[in-house]
DSSP file (Angstrom, degrees, kcal/mol; ACC not computed):
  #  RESIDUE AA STRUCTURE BP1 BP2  ACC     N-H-->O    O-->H-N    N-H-->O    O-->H-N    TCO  KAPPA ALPHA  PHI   PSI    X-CA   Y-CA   Z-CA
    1    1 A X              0   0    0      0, 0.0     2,-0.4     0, 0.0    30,-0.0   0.000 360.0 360.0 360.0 122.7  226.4   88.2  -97.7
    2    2 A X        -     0   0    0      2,-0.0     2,-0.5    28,-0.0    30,-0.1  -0.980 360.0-138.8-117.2 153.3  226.6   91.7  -99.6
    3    3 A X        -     0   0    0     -2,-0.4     2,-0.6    28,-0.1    28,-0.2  -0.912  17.4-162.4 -93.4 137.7  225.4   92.8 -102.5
    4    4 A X  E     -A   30   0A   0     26,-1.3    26,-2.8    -2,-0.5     2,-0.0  -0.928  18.4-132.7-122.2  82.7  227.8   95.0 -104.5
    5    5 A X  E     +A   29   0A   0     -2,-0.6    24,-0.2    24,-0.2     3,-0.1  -0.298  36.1 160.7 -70.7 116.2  226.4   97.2 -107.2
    6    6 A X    >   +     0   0    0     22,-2.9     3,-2.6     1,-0.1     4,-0.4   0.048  28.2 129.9-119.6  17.4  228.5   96.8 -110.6
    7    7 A X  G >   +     0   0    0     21,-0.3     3,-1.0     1,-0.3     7,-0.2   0.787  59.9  64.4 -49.8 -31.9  226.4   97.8 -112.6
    8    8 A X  G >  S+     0   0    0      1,-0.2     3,-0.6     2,-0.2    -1,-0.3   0.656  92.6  67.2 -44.0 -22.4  229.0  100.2 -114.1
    9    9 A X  G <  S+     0   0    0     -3,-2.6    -1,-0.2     1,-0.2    -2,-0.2   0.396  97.2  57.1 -96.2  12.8  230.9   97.2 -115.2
   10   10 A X  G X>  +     0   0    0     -3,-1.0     4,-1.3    -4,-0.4     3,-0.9   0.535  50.9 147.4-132.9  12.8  228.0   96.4 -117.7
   11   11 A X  H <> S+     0   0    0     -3,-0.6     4,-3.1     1,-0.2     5,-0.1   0.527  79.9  51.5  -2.1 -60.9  227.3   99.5 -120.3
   12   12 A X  H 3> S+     0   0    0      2,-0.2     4,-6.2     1,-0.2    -1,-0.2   0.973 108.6  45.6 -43.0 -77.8  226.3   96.9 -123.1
   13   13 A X  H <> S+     0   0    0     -3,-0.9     4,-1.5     1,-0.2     5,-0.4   0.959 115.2  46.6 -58.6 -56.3  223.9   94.9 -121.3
   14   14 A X  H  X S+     0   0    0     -4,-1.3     4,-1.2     1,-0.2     5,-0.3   0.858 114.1  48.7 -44.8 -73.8  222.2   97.8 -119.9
   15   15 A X  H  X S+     0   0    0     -4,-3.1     4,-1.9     1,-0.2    -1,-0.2   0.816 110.0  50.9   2.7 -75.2  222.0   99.4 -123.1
   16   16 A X  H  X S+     0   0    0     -4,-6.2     4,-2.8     1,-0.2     5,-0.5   0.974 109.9  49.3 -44.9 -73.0  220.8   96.5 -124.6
   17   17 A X  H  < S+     0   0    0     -4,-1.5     6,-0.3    -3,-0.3    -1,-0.2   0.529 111.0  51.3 -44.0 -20.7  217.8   95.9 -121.8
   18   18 A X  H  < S+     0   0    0     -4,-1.2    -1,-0.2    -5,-0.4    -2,-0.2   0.803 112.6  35.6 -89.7 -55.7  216.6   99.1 -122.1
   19   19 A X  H  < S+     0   0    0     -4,-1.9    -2,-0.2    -5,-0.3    -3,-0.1   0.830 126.8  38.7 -59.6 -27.6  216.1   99.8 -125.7
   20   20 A X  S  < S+     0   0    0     -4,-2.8    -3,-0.2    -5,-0.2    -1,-0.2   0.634 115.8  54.9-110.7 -10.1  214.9   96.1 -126.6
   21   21 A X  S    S-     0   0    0     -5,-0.5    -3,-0.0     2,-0.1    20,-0.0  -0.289  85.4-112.7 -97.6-178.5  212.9   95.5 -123.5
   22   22 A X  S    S+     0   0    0     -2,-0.1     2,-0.4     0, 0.0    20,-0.1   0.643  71.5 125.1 -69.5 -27.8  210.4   96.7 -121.6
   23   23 A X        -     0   0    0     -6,-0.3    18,-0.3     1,-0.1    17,-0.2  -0.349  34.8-177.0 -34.8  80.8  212.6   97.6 -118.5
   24   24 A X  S    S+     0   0    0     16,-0.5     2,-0.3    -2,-0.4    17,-0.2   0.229  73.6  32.7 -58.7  -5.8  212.7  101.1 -117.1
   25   25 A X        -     0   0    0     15,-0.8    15,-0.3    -8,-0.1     2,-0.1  -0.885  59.3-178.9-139.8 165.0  215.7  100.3 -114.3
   26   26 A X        +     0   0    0     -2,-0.3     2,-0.3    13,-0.2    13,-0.2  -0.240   6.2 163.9 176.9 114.2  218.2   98.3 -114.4
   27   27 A X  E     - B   0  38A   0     11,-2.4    11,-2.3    -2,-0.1     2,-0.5  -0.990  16.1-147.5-151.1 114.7  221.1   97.3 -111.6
   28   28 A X  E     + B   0  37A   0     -2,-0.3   -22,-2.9     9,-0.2   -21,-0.3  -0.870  14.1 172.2-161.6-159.3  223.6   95.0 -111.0
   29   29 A X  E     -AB   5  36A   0      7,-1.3     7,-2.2    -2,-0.5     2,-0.9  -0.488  19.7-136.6-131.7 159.3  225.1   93.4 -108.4
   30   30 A X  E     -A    4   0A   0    -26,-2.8   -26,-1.3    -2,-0.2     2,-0.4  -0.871  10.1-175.0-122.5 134.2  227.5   90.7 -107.2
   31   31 A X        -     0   0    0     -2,-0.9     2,-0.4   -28,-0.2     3,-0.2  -0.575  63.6 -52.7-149.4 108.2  227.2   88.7 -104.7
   32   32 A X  S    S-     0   0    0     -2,-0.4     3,-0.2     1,-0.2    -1,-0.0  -0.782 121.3 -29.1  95.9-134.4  230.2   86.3 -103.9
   33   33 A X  S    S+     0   0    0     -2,-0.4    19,-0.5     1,-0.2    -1,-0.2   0.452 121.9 105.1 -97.4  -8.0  230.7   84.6 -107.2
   34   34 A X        -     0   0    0     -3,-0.2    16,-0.6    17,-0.1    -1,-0.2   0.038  61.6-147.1 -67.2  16.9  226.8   85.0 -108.2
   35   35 A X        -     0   0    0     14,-0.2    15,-2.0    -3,-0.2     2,-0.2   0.559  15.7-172.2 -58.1 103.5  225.9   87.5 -110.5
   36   36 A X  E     -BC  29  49A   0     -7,-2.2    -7,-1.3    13,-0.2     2,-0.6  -0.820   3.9-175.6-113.9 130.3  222.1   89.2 -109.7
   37   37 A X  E     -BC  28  48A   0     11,-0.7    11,-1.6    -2,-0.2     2,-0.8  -0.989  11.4-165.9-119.2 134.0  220.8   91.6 -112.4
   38   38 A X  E     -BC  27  47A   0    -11,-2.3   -11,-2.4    -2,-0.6     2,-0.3  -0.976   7.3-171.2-122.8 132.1  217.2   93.1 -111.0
   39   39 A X  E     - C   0  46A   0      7,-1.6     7,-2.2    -2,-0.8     2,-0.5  -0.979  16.0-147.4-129.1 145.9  215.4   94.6 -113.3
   40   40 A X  E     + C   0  45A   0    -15,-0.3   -15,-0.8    -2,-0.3   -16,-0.5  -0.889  17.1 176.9-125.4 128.1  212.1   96.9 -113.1
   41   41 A X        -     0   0    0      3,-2.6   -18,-0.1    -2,-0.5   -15,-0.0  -0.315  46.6-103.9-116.9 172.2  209.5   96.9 -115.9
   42   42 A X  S    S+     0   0    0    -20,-0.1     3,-0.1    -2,-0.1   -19,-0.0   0.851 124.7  30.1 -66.6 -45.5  206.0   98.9 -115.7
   43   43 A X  S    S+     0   0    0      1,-0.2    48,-1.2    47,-0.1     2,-0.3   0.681 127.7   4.4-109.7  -3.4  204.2   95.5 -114.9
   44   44 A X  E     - D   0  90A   0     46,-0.3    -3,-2.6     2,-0.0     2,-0.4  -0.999  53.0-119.7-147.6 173.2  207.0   93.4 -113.0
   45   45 A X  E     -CD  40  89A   0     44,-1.3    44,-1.3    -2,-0.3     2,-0.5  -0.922  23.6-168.6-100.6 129.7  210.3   92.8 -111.5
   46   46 A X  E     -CD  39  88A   0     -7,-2.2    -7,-1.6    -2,-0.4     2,-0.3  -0.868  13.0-174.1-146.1 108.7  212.6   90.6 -112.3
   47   47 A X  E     -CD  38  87A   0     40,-2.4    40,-1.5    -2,-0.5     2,-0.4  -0.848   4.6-171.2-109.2 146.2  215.9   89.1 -110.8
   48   48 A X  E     -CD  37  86A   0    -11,-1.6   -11,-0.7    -2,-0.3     2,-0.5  -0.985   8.2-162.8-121.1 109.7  218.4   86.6 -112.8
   49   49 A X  E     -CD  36  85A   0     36,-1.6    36,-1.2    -2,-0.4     2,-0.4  -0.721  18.5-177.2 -95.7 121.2  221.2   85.1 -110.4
   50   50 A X  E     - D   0  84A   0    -15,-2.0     2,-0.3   -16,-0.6    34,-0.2  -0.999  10.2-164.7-123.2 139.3  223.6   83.8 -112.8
   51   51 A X        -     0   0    0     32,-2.1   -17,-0.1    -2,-0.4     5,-0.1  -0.997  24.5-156.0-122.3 153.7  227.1   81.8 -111.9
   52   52 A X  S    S+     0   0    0    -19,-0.5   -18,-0.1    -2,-0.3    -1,-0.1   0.647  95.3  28.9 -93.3 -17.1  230.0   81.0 -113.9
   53   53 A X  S    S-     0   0    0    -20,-0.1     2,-0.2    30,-0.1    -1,-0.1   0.734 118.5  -2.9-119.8  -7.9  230.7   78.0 -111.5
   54   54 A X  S    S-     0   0    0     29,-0.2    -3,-0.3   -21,-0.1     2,-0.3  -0.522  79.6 -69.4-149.4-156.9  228.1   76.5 -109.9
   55   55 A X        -     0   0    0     -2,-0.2    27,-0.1    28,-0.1    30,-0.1  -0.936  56.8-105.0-113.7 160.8  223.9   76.6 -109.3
   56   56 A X        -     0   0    0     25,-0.3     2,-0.3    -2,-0.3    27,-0.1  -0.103  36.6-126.8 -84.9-173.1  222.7   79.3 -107.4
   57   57 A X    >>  -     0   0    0      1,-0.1     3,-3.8    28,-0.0     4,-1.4  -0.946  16.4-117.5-128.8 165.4  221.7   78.4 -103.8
   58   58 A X  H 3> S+     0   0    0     -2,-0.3     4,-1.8     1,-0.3     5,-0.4   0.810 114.2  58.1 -63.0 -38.3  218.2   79.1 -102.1
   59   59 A X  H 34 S+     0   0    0      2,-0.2     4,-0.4     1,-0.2    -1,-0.3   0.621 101.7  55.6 -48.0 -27.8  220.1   81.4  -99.4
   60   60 A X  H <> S+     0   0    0     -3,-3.8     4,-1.7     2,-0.2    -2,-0.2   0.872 115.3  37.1 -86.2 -47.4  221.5   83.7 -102.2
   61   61 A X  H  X S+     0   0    0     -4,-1.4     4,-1.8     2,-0.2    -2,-0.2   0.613 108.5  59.0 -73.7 -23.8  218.1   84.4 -103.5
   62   62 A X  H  X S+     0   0    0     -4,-1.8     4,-3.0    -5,-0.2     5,-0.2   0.913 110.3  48.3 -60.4 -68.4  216.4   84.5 -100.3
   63   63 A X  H  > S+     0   0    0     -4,-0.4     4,-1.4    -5,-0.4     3,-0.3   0.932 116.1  43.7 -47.3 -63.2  219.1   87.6  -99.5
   64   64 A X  H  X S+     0   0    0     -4,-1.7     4,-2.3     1,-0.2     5,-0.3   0.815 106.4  56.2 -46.5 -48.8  218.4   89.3 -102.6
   65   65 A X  H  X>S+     0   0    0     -4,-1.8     4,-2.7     1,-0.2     5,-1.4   0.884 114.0  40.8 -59.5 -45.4  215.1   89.0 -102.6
   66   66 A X  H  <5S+     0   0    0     -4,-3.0    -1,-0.2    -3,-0.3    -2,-0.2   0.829 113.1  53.4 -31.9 -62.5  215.0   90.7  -99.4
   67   67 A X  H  <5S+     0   0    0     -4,-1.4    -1,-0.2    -3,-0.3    -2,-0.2   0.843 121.0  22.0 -69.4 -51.7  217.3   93.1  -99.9
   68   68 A X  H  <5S+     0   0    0     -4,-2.3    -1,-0.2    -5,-0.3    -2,-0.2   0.573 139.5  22.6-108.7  -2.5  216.4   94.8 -102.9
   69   69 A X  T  <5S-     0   0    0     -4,-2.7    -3,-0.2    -5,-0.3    -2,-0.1   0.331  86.5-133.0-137.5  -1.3  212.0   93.8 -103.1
   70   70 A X      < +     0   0    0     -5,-1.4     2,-0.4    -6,-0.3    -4,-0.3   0.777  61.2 142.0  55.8  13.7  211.5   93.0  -99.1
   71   71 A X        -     0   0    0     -6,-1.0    -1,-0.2    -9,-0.1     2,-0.2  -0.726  56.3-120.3 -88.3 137.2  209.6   89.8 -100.5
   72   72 A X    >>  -     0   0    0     -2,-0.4     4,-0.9    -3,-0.1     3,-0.5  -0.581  19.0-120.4 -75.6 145.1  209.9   86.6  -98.7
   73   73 A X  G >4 S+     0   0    0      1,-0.4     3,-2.4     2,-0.2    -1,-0.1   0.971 114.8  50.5 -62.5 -52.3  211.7   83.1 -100.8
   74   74 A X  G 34 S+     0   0    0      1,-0.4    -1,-0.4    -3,-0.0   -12,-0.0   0.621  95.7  59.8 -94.0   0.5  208.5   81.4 -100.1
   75   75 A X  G <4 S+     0   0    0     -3,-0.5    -1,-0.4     2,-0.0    -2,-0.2   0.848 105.3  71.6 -63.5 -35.3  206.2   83.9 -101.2
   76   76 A X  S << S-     0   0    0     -3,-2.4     2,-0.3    -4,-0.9    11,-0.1   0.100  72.9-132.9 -66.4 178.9  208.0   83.4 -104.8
   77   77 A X        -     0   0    0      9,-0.1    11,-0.4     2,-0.0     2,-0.2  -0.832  25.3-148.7-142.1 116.0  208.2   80.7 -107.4
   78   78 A X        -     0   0    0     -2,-0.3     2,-0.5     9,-0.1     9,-0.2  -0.419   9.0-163.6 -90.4 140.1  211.8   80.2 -108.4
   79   79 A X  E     +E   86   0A   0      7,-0.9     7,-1.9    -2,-0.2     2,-0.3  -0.963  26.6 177.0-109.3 100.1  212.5   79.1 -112.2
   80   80 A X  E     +E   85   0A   0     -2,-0.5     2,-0.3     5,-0.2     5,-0.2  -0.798  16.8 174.1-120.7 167.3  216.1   77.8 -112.2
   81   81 A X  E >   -E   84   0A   0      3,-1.5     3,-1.7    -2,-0.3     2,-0.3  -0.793  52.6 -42.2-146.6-161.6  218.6   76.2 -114.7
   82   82 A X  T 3  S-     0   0    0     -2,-0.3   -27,-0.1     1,-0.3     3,-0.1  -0.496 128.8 -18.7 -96.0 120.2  222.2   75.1 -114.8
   83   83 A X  T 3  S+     0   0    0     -2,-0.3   -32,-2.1     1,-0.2    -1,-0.3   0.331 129.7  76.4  87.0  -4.5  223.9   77.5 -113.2
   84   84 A X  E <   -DE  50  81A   0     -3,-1.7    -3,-1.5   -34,-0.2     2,-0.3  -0.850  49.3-175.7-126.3 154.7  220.9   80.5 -113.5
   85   85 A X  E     -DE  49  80A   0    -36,-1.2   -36,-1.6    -2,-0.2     2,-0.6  -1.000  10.3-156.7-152.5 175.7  217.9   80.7 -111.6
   86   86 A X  E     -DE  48  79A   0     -7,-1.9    -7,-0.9    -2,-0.3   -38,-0.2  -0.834  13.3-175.0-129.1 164.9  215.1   83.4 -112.2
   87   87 A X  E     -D   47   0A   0    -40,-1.5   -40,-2.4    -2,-0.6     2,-0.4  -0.657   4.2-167.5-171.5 135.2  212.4   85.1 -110.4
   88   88 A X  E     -D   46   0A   0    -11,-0.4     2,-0.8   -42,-0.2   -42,-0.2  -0.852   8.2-156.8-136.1  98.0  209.7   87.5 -111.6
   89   89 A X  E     -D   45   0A   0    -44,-1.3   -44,-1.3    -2,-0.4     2,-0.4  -0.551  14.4-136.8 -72.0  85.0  207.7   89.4 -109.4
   90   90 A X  E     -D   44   0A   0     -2,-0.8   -46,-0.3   -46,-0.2     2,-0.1  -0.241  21.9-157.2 -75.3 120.2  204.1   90.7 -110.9
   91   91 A X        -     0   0    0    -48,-1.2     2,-0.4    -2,-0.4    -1,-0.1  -0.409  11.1-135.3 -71.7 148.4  203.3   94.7 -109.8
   92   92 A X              0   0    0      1,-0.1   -48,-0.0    -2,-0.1    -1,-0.0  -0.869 360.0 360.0-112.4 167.0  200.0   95.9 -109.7
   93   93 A X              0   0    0     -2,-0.4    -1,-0.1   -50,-0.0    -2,-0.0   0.238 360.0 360.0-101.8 360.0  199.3   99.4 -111.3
């Protein structure tokens, strides 16, 4: 698995997430047919795995998680729906 920073390929949404959100970063990436947006807030972190065909699988998120917060899947608590899954990662200050 890699993750692929496209974040270039998304002006709008970034736009959007910065100005109406709390979000101070915001990057993202594909990996495979998944779509990962991590975003970094003052009091969390937050990645959204989205796909256009299928639900995401525990392996994809596992990688990401890794990759980009060095947190282990089972340290997390996963929120998913059809085809999305979430995960939000609280910072201390």
């Amino acid at each position: 698995m890699r993750l692929i920073d496209i974040t270039n390929s998304y002006p709008h949404l970034v736009t959007q997430q910065l100005a109406h959100t709390d979000a101070t970063f915001i990057k993202v990436f594909s990996l495979g047919n998944v779509t990962v947006i991590f975003t970094k807030a003052p009091t969390h972190n937050e990645l959204l795995f989205t796909s256009d065909s299928r639900n995401i699988k525990d392996a994809e998120i596992a990688f990401a998680l890794e990759k980009l917060c060095g947190v282990a899947f089972k340290d997390v608590t996963v929120i998913r729906g059809d085809k999305l899954a979430e995960v939000t990662l609280t910072t201390s200050n």
